[in-house]
C-alpha positions as CSV (number, residue, x, y, z in Angstrom):
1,X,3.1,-19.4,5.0
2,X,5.9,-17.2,5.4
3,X,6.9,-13.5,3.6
4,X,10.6,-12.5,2.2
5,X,12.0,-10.2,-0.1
6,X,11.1,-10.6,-3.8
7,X,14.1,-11.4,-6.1
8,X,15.5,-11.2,-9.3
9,X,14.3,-15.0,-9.6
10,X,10.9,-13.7,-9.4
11,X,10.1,-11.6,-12.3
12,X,7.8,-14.2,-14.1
13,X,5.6,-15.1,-11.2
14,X,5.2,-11.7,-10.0
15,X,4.2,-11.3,-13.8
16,X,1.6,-13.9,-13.4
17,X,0.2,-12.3,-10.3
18,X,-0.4,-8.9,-11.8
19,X,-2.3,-10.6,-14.5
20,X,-4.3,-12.0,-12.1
21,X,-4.7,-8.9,-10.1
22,X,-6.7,-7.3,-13.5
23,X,-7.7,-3.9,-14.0
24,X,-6.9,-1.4,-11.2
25,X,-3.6,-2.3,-9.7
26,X,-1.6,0.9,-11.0
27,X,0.9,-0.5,-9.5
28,X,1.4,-3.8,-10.7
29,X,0.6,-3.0,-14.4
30,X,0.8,-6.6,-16.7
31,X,4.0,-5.2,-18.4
32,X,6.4,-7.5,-18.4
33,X,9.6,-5.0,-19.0
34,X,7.7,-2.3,-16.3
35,X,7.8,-5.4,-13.7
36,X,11.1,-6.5,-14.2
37,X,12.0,-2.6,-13.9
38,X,10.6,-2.7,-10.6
39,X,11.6,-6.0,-8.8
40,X,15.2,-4.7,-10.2
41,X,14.5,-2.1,-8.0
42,X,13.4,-3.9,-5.0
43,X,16.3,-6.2,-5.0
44,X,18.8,-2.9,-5.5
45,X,16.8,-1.9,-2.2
46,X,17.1,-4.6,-0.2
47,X,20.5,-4.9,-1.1
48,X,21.0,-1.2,0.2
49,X,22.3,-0.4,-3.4
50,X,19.2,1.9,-4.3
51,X,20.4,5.1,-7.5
52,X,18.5,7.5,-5.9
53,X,18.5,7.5,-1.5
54,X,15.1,8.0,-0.2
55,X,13.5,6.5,-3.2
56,X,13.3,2.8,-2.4
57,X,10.8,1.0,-3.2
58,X,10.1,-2.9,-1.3
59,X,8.5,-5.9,-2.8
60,X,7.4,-8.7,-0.7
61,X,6.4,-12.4,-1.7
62,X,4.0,-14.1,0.0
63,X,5.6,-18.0,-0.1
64,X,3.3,-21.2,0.5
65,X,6.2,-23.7,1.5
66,X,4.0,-26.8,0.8
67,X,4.6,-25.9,-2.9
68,X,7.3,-23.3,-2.5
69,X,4.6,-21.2,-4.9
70,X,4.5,-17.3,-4.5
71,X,0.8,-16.8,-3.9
72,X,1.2,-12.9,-2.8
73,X,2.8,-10.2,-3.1
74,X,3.3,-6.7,-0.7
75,X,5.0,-3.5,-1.3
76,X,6.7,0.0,0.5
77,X,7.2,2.8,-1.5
78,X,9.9,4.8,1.2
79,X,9.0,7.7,0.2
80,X,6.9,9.0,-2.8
81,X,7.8,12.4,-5.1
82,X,11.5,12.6,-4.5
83,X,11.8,12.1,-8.5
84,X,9.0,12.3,-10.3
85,X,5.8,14.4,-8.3
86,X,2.9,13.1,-6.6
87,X,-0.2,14.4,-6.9
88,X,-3.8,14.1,-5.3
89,X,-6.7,16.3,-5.2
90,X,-7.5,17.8,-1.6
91,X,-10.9,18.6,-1.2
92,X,-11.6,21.6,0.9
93,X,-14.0,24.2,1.1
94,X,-14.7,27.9,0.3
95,X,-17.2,30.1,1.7
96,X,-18.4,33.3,-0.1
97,X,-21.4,36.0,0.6
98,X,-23.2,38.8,-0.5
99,X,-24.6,41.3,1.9
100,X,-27.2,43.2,-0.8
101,X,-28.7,39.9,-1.7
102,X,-28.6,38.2,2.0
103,X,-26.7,35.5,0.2
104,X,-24.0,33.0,1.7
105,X,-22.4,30.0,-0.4
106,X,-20.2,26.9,1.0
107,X,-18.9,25.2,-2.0
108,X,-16.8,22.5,-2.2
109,X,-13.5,22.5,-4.6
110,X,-10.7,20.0,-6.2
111,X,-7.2,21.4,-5.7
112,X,-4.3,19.4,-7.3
113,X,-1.7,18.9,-4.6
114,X,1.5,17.6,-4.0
115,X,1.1,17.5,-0.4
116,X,2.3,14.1,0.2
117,X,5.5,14.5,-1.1
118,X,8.4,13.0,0.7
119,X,5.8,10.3,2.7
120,X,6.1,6.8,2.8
121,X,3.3,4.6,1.0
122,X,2.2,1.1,1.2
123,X,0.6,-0.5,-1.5
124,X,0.5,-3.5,-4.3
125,X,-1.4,-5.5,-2.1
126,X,-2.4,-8.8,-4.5
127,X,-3.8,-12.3,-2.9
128,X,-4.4,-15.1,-4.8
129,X,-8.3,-16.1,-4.5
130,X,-7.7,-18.8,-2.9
131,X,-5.4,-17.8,0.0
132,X,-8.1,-15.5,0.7
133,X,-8.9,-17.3,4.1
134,X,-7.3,-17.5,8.0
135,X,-6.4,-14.1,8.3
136,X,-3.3,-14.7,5.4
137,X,-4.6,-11.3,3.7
138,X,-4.3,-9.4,7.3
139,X,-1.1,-11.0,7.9
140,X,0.5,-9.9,4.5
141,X,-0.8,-6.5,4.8
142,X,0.7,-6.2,8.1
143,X,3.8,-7.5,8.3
144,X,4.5,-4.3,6.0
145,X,4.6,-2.7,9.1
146,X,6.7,-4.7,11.0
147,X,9.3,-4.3,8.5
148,X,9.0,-0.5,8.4
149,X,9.5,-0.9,12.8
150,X,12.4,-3.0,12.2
151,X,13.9,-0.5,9.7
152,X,12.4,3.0,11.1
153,X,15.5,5.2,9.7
154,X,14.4,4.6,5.8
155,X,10.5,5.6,6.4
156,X,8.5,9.1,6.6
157,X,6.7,10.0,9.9
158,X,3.7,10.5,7.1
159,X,2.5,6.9,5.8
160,X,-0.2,7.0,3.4
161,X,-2.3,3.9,1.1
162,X,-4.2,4.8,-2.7
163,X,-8.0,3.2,-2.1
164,X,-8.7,2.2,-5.7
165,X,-12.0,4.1,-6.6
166,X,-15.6,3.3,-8.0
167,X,-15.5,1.9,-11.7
168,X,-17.8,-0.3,-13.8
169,X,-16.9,-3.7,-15.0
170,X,-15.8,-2.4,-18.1
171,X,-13.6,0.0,-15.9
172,X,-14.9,3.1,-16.7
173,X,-14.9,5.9,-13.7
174,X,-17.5,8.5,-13.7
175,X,-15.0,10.6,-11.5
176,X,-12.4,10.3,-14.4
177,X,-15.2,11.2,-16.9
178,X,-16.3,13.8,-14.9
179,X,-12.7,15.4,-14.9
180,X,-9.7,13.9,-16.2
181,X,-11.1,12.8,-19.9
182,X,-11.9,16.6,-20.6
183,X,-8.1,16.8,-20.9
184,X,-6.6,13.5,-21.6
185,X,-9.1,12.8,-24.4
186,X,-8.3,9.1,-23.4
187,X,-10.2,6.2,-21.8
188,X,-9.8,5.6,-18.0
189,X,-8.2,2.4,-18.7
190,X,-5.6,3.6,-21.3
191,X,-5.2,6.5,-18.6
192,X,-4.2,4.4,-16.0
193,X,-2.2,2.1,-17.6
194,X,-0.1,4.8,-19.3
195,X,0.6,6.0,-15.4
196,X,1.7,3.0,-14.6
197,X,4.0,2.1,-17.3
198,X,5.4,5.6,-18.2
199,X,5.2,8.3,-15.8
200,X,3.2,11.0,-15.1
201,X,4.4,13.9,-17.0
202,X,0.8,13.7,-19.1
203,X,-0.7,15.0,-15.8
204,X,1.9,18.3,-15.1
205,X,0.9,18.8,-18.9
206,X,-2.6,18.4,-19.2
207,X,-4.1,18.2,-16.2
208,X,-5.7,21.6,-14.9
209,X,-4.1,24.2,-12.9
210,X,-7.0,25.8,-11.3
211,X,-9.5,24.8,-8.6
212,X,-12.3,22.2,-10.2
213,X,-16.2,23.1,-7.8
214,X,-17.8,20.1,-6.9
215,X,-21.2,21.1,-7.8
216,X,-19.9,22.0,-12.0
217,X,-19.2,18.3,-12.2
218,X,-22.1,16.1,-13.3
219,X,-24.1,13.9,-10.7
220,X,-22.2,10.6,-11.1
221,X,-18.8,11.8,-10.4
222,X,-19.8,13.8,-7.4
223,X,-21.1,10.7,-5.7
224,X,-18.4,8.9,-5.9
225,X,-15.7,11.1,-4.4
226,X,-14.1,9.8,-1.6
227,X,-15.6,6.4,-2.3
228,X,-13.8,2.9,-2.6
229,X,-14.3,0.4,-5.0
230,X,-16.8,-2.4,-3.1
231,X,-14.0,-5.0,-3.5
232,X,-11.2,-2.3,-1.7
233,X,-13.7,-2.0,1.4
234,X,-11.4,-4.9,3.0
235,X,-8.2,-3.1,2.5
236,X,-9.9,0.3,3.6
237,X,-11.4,-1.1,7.1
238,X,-8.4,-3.1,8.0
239,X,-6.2,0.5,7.9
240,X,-8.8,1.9,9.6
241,X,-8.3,-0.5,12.3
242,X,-4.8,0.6,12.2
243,X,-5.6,3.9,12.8
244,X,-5.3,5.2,9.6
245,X,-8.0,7.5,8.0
246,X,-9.3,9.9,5.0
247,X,-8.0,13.4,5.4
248,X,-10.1,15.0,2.0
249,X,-7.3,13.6,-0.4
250,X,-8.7,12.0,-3.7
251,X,-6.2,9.9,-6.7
252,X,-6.5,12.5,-9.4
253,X,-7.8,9.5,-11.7
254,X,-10.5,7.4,-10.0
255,X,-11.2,10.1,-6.9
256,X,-10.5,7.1,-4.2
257,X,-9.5,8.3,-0.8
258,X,-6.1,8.5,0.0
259,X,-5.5,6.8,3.9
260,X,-2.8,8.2,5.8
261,X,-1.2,7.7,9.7
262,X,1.5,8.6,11.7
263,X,3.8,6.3,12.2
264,X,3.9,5.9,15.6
265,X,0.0,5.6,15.5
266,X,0.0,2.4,13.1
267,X,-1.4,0.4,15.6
268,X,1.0,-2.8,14.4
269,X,4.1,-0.3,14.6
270,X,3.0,0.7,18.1
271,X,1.9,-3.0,19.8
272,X,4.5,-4.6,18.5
273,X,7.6,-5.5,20.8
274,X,10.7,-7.1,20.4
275,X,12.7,-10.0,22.6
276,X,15.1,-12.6,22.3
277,X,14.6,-16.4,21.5
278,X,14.2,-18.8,24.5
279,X,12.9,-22.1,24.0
280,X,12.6,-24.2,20.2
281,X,9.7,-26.6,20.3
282,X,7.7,-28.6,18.1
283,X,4.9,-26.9,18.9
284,X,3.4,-24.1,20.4
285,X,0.2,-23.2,22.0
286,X,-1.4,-19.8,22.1
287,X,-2.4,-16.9,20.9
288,X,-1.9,-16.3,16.9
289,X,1.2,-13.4,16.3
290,X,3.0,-12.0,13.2
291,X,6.6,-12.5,13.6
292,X,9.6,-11.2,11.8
293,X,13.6,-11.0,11.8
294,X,16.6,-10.7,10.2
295,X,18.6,-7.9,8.5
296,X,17.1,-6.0,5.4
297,X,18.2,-8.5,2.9
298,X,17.3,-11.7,4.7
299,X,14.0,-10.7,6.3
300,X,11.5,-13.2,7.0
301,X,7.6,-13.1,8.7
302,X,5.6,-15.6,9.2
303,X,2.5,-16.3,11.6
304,X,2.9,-18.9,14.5
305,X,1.5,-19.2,18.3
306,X,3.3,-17.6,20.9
307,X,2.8,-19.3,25.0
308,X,1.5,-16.6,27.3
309,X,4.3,-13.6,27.8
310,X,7.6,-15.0,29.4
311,X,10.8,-13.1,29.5
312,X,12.0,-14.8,26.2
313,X,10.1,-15.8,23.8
314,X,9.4,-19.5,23.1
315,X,8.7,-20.3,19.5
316,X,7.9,-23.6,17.3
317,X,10.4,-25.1,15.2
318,X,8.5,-24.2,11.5
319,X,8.5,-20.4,12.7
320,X,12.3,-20.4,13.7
321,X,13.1,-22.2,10.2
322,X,10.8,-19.6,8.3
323,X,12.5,-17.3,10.3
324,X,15.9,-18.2,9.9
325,X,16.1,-17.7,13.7
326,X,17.1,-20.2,16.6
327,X,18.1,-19.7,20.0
328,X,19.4,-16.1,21.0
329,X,18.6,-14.4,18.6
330,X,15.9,-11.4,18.4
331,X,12.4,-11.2,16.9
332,X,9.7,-8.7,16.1
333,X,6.3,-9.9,17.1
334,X,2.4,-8.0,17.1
335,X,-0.9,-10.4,17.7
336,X,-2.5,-11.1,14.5
């Protein structure tokens, strides 16, 4: 299995993927003309060629070379709110008393933010089913950042990931009906997919301006603030692992948490080293790593074995051909 950069060749199977992908994936919205919009946009990237510096946006495919099928697909967003805004709810607190009446109240309020403006985000995360085994999800969420390490000049110090949020099989969200319908006078669904195919300038209209408290909303909406949809608990505990966490920012939609991390913290970014290619054999033995190399738009990752630490790096002949690599040259590596 080995990752490169999605092309203009790809706009039908990435179409296929987000079909697959169903209800939730903002940003992979079953539309053919938004899709081809945005791998457009990922190849002008790659190329260096992006309208608008700053607002870049990546698209990786995840490539299974027995079939030369795209079975994944990744994504970097370089840095979000440059052109349209970027909003979240930030949960904080307020404290108020009353000396006569020996009274004093902690309440908890929703304030719409754009606090996040200007930071990089990963997301559009999408396995096939049945790829979902041998660590290939892990891999193809973190050879993101690898690539951001390899390209550090066109990232944010802030790095942030959307948690999709609690909804029912029918995709209803009691945090959306607890909030958002009031003013959209919409479904959740229709909500959502009208984000992600034409903007958000519904929300600077009709959203609400003012501080929301917690304890006005009904029952079912509280509970779920914060709180990840049981099939994004993966996705959550594996950025936890890299050292990202929940800092009281909510989607305005859903209420999911919002994951940031320095950059220098991502625990990928920060274990990873780089070195030069040694030795080409058949095969290796070893420990499992993530690899990557080349320029922007000719990068490649795969996963391979790498022999215990040498001052070069000695590497089997499928990674160097995944790789595009051979002797000499230099390569990004992390354990997996």
């Amino acid at each position: 299995m080995y990752v490169r950069p999605i092309t203009l060749t790809d706009h039908d199977v990435v179409l296929e993927l987000a079909q697959k992908a169903g209800f939730g994936m903002t940003s992979l919205p079953p539309d053919a003309g938004v899709l081809r919009a945005k791998v457009e946009k990922a190849a002008a990237s790659f190329a260096g060629q992006a309208a608008h510096p700053g607002d870049e946006s990546y698209l990786f495919a995840l490539v299974d070379p027995e079939n030369n099928l795209v079975v994944g697909i990744a994504g970097i967003k370089a840095k979000v709110g440059l052109r349209q805004p970027f909003y979240s709810y930030l949960l904080s607190t307020i404290t108020q008393a009353s000396r006569e009446l020996d009274i004093f109240s902690v309440q908890k309020v929703l304030s719409i933010v754009n606090d996040y403006t200007g930071a990089t985000e990963i997301g559009s995360l999408f396995l096939l089913p049945e790829y979902r085994r041998d660590r290939i999800g892990r891999f193809l969420s973190r050879m993101r950042f690898l690539f951001m390490a390899q390209f550090r000049e066109r990232f944010d110090e802030r790095v942030i990931s959307e948690i999709r949020g609690v909804h029912d099989k029918d995709g209803n969200s009691p945090f959306y009906d607890g909030i958002a319908r009031h003013f959209f006078r919409m479904e959740f669904s229709r909500a959502d997919y009208v984000n992600a195919t034409q903007g958000n300038q519904f929300i600077t209209d009709l959203m609400p301006k003012y501080p929301i408290y917690v304890n006005l909303l009904p029952k079912a909406a509280q509970e779920v603030i914060g709180q990840p949809y049981p099939s994004s608990e993966p996705a959550k505990a594996m950025l936890e692992k890299e050292g990202f966490f929940w800092n009281d920012y909510l989607d305005i939609f859903d209420g999911g948490p919002t994951l940031e991390a320095r950059f220098g913290t991502i625990r990928t970014i920060a274990e990873s080293r780089v070195g030069q290619v040694g030795k080409i054999v058949p095969r290796t033995e070893g420990e499992k790593y993530i690899f990557s190399a080349g320029d922007m738009a000719h990068f490649r990752s795969c996963v391979g074995r790498l022999p215990p630490e040498e001052e070069t790096l000695t590497l089997s002949e499928h990674v160097t051909l995944w790789l595009g690599v051979g002797k000499g040259d230099t390569v990004r590596c992390v354990r997996l």
